[in-house]
PANUKE-11264 format. One line per 3 residues: number of its first residue (from 1); their letters; for each residue x, y, z of N, C-alpha, C. Coordinates in Angstrom, 3 decimals, decimal comma, padded with zeros to 6 digits. Last residue first. Layout:
<atoms>
NUM> A> X/Y/Z/X/Y/Z/X/Y/Z  ... $
</atoms>
This chain:
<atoms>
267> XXX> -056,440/093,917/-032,990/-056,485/095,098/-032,652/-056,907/095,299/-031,250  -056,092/091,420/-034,140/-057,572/091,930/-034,041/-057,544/093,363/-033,603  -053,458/090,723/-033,701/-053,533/090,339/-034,802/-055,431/090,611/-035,471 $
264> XXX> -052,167/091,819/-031,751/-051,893/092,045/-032,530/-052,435/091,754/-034,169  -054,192/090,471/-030,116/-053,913/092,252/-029,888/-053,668/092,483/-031,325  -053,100/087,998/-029,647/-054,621/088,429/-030,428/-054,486/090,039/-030,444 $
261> XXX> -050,503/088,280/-028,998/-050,947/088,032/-030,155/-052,223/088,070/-031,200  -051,135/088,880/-026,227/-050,265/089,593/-027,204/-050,254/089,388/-028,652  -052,123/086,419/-025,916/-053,512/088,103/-025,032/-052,492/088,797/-026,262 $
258> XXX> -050,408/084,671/-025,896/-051,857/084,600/-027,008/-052,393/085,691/-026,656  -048,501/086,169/-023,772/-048,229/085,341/-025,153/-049,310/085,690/-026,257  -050,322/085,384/-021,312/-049,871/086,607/-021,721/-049,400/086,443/-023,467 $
255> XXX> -051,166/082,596/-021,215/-051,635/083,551/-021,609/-051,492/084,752/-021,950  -048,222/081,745/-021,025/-049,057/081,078/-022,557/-050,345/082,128/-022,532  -047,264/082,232/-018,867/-046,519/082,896/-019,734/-047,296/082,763/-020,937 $
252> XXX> -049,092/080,916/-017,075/-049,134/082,059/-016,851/-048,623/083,035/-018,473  -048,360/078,250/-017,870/-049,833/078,339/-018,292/-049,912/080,242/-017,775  -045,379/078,172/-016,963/-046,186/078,037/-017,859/-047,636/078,500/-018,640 $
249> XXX> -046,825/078,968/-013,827/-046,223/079,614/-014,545/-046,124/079,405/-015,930  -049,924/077,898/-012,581/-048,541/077,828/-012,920/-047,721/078,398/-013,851  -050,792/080,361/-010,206/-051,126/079,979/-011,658/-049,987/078,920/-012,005 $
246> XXX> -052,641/080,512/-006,950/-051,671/080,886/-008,201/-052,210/079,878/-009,340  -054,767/080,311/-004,767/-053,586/080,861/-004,520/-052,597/081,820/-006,283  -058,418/079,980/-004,995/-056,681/079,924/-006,054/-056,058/080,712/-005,872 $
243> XXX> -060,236/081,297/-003,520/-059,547/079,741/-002,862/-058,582/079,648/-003,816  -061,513/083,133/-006,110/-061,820/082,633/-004,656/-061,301/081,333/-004,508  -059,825/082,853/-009,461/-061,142/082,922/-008,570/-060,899/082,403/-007,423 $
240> XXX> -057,803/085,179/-010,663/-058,239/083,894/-010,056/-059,500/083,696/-009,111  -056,335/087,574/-013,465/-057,282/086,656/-012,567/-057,248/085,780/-011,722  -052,599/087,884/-013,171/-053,822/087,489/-013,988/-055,066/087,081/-012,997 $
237> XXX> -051,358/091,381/-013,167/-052,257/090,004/-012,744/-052,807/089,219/-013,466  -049,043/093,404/-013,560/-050,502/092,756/-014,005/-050,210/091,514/-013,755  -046,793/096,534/-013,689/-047,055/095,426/-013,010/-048,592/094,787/-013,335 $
234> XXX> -044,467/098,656/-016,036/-046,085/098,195/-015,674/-045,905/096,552/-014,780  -042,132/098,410/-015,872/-042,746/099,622/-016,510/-044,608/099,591/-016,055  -039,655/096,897/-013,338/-040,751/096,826/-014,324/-041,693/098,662/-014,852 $
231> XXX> -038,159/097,383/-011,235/-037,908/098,338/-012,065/-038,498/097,791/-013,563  -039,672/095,736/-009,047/-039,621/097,609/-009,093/-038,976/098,310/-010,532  -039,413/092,950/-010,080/-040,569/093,635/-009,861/-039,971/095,465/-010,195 $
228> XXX> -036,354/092,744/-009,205/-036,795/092,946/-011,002/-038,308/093,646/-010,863  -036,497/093,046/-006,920/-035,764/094,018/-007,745/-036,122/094,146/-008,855  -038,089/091,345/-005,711/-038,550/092,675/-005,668/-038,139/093,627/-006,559 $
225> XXX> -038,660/088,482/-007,653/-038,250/089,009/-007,035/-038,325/090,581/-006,947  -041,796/086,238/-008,352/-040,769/087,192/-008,992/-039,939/088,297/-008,011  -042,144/083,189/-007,011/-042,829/084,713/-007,981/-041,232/085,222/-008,271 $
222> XXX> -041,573/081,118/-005,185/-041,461/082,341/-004,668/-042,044/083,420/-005,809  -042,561/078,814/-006,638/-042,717/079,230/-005,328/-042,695/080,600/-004,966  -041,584/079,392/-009,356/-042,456/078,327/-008,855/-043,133/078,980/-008,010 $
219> XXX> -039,836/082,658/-010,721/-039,483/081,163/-009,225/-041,417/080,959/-009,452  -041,466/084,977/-012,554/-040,607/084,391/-011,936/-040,267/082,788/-011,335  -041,239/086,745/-015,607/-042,086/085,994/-014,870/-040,717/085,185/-013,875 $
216> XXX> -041,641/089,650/-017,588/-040,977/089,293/-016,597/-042,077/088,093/-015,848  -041,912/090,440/-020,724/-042,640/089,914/-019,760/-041,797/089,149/-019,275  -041,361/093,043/-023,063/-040,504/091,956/-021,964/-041,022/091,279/-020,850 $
213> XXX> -042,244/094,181/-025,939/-042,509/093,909/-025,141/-041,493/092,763/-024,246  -043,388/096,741/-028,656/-042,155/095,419/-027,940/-042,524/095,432/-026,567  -046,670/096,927/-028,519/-045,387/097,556/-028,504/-044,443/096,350/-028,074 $
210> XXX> -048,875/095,508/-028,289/-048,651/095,551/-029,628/-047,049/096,337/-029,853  -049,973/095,410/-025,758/-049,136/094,298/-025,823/-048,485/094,578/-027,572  -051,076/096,981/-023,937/-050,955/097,422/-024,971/-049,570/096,392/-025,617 $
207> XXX> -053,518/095,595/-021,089/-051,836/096,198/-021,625/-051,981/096,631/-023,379  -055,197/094,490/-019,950/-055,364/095,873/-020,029/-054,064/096,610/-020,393  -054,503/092,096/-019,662/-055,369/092,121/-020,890/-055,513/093,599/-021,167 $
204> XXX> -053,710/091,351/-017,437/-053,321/091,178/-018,140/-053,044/092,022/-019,691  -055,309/093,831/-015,189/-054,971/092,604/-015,322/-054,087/092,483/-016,712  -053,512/096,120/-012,258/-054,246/095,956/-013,995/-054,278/094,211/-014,553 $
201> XXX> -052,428/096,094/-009,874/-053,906/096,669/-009,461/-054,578/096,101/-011,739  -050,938/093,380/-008,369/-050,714/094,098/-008,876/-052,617/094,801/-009,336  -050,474/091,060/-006,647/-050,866/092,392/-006,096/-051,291/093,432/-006,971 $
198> XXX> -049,195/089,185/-008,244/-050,743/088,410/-008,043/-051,304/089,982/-006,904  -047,116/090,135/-010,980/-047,583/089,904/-009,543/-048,987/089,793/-009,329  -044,789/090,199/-013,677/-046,564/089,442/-013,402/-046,336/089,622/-011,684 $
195> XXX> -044,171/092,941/-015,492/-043,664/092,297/-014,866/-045,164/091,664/-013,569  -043,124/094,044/-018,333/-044,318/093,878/-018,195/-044,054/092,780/-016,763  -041,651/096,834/-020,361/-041,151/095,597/-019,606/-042,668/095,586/-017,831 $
192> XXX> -041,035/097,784/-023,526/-041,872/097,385/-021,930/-041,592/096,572/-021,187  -038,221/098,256/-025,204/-038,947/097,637/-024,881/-039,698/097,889/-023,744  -036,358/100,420/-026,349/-037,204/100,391/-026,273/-038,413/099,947/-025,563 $
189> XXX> -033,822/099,965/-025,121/-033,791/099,982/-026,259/-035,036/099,788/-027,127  -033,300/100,097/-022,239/-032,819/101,353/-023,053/-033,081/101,098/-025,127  -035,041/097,787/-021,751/-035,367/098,796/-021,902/-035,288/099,945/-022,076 $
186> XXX> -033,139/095,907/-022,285/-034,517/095,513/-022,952/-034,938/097,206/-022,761  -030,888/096,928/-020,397/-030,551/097,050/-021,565/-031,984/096,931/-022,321  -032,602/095,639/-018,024/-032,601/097,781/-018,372/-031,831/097,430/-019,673 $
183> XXX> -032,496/092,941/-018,368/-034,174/093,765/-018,397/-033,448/095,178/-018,666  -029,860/092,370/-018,129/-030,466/092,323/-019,116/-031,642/093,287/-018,883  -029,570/093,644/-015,446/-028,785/094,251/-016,917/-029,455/093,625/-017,501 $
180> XXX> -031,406/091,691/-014,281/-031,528/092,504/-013,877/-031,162/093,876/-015,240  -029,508/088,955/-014,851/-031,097/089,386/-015,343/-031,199/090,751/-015,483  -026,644/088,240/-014,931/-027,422/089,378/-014,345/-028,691/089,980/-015,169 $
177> XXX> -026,199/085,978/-017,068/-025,448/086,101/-015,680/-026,047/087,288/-014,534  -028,946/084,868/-019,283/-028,233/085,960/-018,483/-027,916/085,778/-017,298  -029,097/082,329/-021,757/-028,842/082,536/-020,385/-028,139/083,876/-019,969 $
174> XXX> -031,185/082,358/-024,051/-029,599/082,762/-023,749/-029,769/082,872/-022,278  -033,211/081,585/-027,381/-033,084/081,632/-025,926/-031,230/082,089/-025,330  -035,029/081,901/-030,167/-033,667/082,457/-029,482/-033,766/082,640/-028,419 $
171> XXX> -036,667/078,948/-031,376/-036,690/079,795/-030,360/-035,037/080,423/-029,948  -036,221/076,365/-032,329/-036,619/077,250/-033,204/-037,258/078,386/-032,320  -035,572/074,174/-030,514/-034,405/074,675/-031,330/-035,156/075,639/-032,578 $
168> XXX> -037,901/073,907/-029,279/-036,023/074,136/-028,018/-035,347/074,945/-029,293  -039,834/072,397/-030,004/-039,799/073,943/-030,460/-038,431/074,695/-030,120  -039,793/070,012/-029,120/-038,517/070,143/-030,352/-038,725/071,977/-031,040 $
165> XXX> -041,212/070,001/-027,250/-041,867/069,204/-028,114/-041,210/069,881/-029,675  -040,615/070,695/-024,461/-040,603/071,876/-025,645/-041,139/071,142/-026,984  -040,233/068,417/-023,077/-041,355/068,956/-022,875/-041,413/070,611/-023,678 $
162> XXX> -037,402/067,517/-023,896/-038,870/067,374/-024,213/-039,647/067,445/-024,016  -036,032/069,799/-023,014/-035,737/069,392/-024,551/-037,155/068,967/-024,872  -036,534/069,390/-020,330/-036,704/070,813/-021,090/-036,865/070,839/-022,505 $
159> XXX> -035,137/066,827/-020,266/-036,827/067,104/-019,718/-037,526/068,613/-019,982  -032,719/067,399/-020,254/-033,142/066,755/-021,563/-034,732/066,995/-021,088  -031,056/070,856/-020,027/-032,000/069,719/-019,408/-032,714/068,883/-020,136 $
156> XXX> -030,433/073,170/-021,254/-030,817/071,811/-022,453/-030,776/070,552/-021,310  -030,810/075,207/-020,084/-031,494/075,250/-021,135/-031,571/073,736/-021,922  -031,129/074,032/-016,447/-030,453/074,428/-017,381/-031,121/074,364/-018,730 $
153> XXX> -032,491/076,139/-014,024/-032,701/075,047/-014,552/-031,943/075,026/-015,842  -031,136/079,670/-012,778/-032,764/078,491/-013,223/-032,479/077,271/-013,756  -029,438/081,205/-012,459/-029,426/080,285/-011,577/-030,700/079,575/-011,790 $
150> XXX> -029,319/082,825/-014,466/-028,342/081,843/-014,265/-028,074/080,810/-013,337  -032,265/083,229/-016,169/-031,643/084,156/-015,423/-030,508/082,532/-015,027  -033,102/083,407/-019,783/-033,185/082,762/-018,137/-032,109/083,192/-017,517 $
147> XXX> -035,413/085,004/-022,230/-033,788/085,043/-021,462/-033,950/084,672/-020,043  -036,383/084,697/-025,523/-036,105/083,841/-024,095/-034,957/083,892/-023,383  -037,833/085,534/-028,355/-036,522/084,832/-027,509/-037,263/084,881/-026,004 $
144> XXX> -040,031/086,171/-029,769/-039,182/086,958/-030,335/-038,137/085,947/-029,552  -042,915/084,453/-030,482/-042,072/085,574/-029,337/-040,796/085,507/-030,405  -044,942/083,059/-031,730/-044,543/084,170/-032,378/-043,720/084,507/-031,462 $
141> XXX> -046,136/080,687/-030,248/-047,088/082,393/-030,298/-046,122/083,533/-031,147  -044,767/078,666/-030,684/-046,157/078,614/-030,909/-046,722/080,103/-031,268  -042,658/079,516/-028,655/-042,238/079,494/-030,312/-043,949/079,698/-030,576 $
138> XXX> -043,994/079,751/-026,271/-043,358/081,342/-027,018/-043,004/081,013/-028,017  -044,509/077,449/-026,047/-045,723/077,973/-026,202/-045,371/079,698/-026,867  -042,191/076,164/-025,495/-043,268/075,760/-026,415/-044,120/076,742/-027,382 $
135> XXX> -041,428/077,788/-023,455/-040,586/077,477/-024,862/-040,978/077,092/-026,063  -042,547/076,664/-021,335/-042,874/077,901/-022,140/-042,002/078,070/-023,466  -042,727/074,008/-021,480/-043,379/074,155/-021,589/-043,869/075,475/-022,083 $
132> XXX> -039,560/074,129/-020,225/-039,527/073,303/-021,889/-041,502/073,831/-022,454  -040,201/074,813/-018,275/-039,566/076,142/-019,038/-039,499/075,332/-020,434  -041,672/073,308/-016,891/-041,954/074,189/-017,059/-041,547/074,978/-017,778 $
129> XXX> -039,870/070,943/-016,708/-041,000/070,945/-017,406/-041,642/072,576/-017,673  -037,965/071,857/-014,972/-037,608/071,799/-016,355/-039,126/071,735/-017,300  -038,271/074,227/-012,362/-038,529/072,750/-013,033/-038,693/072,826/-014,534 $
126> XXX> -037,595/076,497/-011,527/-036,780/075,079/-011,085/-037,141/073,906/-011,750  -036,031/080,029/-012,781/-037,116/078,961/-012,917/-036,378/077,186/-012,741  -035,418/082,271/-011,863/-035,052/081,377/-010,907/-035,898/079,982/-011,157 $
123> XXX> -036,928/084,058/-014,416/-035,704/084,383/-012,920/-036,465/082,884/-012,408  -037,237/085,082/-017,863/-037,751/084,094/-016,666/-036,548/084,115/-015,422  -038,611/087,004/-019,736/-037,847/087,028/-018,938/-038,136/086,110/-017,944 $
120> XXX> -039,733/086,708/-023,556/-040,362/086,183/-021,863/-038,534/086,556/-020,964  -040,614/089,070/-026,064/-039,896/088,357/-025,331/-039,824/087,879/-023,834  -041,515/089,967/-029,115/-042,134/089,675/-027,534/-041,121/089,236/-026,879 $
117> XXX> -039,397/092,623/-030,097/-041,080/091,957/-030,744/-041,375/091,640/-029,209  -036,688/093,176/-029,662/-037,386/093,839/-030,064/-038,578/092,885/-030,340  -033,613/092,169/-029,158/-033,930/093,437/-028,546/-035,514/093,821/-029,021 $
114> XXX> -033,518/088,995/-029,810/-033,796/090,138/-030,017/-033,863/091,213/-029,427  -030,814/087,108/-027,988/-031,621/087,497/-028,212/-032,402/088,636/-028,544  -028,077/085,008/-029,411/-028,616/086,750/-029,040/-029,952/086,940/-029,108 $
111> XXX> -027,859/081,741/-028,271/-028,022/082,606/-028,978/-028,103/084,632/-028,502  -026,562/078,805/-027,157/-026,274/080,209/-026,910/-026,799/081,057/-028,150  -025,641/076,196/-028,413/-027,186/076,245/-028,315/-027,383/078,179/-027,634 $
108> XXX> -023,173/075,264/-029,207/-024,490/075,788/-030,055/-025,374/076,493/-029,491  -022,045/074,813/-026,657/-021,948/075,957/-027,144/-022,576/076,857/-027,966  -022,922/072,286/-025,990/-023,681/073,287/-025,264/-023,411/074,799/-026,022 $
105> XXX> -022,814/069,880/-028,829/-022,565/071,062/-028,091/-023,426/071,359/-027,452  -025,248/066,766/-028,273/-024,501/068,057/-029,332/-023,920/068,890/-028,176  -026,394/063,517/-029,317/-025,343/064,489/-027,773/-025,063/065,395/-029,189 $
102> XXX> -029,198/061,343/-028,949/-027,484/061,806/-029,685/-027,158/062,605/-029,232  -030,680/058,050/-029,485/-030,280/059,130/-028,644/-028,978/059,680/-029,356  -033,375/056,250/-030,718/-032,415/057,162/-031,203/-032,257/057,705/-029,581 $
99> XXX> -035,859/054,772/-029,427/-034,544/054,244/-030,524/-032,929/054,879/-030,758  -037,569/055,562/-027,533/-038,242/055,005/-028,849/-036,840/054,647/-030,046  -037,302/054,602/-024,172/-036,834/055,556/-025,598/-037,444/054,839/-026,672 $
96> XXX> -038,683/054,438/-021,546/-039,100/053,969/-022,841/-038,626/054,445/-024,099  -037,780/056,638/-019,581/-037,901/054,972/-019,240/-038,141/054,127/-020,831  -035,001/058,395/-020,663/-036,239/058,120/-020,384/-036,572/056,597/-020,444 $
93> XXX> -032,075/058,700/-020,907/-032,950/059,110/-019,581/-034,640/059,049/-019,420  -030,066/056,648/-022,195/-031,168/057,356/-022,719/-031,834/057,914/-021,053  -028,146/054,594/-022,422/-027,836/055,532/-022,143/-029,108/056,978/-022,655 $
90> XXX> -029,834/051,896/-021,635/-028,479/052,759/-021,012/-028,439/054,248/-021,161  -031,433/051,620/-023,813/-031,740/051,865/-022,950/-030,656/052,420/-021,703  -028,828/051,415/-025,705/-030,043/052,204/-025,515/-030,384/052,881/-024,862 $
87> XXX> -027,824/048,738/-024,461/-027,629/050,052/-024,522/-027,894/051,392/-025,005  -029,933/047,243/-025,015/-029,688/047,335/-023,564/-028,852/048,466/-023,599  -029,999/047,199/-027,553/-031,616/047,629/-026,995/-030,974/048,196/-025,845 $
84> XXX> -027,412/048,232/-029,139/-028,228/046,625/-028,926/-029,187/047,835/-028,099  -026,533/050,927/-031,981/-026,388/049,847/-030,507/-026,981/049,143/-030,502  -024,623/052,488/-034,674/-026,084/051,028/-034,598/-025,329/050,594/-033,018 $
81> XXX> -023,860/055,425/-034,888/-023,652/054,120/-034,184/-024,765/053,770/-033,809  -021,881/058,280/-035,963/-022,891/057,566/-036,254/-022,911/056,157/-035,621  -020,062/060,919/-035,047/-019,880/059,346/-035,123/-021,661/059,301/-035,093 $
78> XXX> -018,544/063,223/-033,809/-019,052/062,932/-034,965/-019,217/061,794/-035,480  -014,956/062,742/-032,297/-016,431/062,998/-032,066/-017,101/062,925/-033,821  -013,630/059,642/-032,537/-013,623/060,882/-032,483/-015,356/061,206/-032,272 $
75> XXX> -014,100/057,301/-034,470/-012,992/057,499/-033,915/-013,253/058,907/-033,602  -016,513/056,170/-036,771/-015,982/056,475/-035,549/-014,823/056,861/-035,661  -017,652/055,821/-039,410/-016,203/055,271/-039,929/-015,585/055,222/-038,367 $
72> XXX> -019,279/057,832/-039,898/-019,944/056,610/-039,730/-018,782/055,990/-039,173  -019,283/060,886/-038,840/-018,322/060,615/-039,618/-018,726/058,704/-039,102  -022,627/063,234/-039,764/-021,668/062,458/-038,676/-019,946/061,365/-039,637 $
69> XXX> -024,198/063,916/-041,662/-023,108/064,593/-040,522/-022,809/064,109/-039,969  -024,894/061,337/-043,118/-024,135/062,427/-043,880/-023,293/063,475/-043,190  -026,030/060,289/-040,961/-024,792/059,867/-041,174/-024,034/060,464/-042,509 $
66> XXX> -028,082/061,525/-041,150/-027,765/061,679/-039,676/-026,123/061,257/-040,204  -029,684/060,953/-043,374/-029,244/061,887/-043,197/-028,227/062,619/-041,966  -029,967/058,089/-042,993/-029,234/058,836/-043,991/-028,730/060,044/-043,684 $
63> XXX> -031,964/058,558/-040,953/-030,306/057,844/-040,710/-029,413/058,165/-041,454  -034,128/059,646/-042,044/-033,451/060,210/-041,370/-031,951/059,571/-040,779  -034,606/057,347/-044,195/-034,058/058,706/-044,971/-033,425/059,438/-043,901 $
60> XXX> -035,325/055,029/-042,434/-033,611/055,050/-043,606/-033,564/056,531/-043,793  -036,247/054,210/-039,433/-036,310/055,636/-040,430/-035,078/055,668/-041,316  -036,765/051,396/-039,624/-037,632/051,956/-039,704/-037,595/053,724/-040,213 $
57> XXX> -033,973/050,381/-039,557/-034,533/050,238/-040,382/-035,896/050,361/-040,833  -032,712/052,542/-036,609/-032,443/052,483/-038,601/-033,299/052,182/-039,357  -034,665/051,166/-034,940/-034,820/052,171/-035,530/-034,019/052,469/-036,872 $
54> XXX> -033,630/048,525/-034,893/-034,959/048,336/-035,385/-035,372/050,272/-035,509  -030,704/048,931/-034,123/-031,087/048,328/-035,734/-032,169/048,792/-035,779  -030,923/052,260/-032,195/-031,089/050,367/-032,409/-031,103/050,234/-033,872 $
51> XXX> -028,321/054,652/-032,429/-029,203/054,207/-032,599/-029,967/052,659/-032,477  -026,515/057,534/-031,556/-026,813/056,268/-031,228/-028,116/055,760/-031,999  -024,996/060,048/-033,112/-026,040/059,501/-033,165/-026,081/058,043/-032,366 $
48> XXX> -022,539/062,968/-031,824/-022,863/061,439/-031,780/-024,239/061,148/-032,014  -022,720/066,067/-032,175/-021,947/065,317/-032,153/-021,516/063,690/-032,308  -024,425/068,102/-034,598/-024,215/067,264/-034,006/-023,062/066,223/-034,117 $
45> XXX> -025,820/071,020/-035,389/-024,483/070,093/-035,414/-024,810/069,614/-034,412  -029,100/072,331/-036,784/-028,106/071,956/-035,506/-027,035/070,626/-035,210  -030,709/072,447/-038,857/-028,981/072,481/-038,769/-028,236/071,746/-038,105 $
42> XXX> -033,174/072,130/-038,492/-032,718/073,630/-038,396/-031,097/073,330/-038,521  -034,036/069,384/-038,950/-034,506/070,443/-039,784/-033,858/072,110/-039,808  -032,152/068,004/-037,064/-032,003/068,543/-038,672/-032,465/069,633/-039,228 $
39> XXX> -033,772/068,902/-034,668/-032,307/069,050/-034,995/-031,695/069,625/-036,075  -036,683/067,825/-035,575/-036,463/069,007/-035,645/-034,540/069,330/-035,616  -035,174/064,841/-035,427/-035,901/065,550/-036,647/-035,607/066,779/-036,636 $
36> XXX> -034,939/064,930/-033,211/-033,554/064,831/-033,711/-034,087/065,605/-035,200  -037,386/064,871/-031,958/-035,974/065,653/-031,248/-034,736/066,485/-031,807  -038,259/062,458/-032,535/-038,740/063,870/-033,351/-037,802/064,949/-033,103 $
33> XXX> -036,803/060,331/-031,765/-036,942/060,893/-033,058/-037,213/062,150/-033,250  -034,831/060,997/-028,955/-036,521/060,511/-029,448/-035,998/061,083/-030,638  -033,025/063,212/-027,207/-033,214/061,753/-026,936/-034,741/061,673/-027,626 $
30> XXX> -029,984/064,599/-026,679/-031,481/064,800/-027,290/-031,564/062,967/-027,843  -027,879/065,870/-024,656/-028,691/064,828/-024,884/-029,612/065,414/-025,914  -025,066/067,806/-024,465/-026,003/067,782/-024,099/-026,850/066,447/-024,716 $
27> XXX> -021,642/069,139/-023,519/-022,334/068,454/-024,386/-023,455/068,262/-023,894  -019,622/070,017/-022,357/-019,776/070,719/-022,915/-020,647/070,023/-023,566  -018,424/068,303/-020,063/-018,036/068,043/-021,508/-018,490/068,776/-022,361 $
24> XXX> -019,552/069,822/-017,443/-017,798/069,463/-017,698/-017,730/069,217/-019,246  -022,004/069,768/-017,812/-021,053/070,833/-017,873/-019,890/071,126/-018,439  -023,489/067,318/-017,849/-022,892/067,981/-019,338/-022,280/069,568/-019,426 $
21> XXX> -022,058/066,843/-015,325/-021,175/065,630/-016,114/-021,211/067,072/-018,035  -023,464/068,008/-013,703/-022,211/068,372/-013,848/-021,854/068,039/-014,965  -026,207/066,840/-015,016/-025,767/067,747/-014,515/-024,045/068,854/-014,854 $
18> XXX> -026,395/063,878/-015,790/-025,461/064,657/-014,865/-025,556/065,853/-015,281  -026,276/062,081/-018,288/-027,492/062,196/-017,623/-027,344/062,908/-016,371  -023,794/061,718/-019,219/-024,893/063,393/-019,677/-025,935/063,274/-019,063 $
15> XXX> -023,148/059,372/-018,809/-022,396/060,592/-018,125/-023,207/061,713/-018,140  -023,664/058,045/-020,813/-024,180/057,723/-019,819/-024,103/058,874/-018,681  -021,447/058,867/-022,682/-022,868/059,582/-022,851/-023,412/059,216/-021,561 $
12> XXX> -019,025/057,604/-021,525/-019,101/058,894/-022,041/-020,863/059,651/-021,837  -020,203/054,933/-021,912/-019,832/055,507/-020,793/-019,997/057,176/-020,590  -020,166/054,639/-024,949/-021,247/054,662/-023,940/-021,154/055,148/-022,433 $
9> XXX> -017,502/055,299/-025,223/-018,306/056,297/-025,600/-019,659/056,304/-025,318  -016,262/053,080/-024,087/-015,819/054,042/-023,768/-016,917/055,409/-023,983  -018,063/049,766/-023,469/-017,321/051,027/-024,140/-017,362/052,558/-023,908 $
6> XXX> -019,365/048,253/-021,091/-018,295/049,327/-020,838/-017,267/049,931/-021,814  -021,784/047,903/-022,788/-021,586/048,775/-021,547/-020,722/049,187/-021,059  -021,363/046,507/-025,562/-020,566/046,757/-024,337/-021,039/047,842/-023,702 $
3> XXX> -022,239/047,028/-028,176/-022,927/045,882/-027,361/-022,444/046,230/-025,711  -022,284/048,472/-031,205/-022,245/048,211/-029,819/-022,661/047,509/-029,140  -021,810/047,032/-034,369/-022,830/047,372/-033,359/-022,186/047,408/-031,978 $
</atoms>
């Protein structure tokens, strides 16, 4: 069992709560059971399990299974490891972990996203909750992927991880270096490209959401920038009543989403 705060590989992870830190190592957090659950359930390699005794001996089949990929025996990456509470709590970023924390590649997590069904375009998005929130809600609804522009919030921000409620890893998401190429490639290859302003003259609902589709959404604060705006195919609003400035974005991308899905699925 670990006990030391200043072993090397607690240190190590303590480190991922940075930014930089899971730049530099190429590695990321996932922190809570269910986290890890979904993990398994889709594959996803992993590098280190931490765990308390009192979680082992509450989930044996998922430990089992955690230490079938991992190498129990340490030395290296791929390591399985019973900690004490205090380090745990160390190296976990939430105030109350429930037991488990474990670190995977950043490299995994890069996918291609479809050229084709629904797909959300997000530019300059700042808060993690929010994009773990549409992530949610585009696995939930059927989308097709998820492409963030390179200067938004990072994809495996652990507060992205969990506020996606482990949908993170059954969604094709990818960071684009130039949004912009992405959206005209989306649209030399069919797709609409559906871009949200609170000016715009059609609402939501007056789209034909049953064709591929690229819904452009932007920045918190600022919306969506002019460039991507102008070379949208169609611009739409959503509603608001008298004295509501905006929407939050999240809850912007979840209606477009379900408006696309009931289309599809009532005509």
């Amino acid at each position: 069992m670990l006990t030391s705060l200043q072993n090397s590989l607690v240190k190590q992870i303590r480190k991922l709560h940075s930014t930089k830190e899971r730049h530099k190592q190429q590695l990321f957090l996932l922190e809570g059971t269910h986290l890890l659950e979904e993990a398994c359930a889709v594959n996803y390699p992993l590098e280190v399990v931490c765990c308390t005794l009192q979680w082992q001996q509450a989930h044996p089949q998922l430990w089992s299974e955690v230490c079938s990929r991992c190498d129990a025996s340490g030395g290296g990456s791929h390591r399985a490891e019973v900690v004490s509470e205090e380090i745990l709590a160390a190296i976990a970023t939430t105030v109350q972990p429930d037991g488990v924390v474990a670190t995977a590649k950043r490299s995994q997590q890069q996918t291609q996203v479809p050229l084709t069904g629904l797909v959300l375009g997000v530019e300059t998005l700042q808060d993690p909750g929010n994009l773990g929130t549409m992530i949610r809600a585009a696995a939930a609804a059927g989308a097709s992927g998820l492409w963030l522009s390179d200067d938004s919030v990072d994809l495996d921000n652990p507060k992205v991880l969990r506020a996606s409620a482990g949908h993170w890893f059954r969604l094709d998401k990818a960071v684009s270096s130039d949004l912009k190429a992405t959206v005209q490639q989306c649209q030399q290859a069919g797709m609409q490209v559906i871009a949200t302003l609170p000016t715009a003259s059609l609402t939501y609902w007056e789209v034909d959401w049953r064709k591929p589709s690229l819904i452009l959404l932007g920045n918190e604060g600022a919306g969506l920038s002019d460039d991507l705006a102008a070379i949208a195919d169609t611009q739409v609003k959503i509603p608001l009543n008298p004295g509501v400035d905006s929407l939050n974005v999240a809850i912007a991308a979840a209606l477009m989403l379900y408006e696309a899905q009931r289309q599809k699925i009532y005509g």
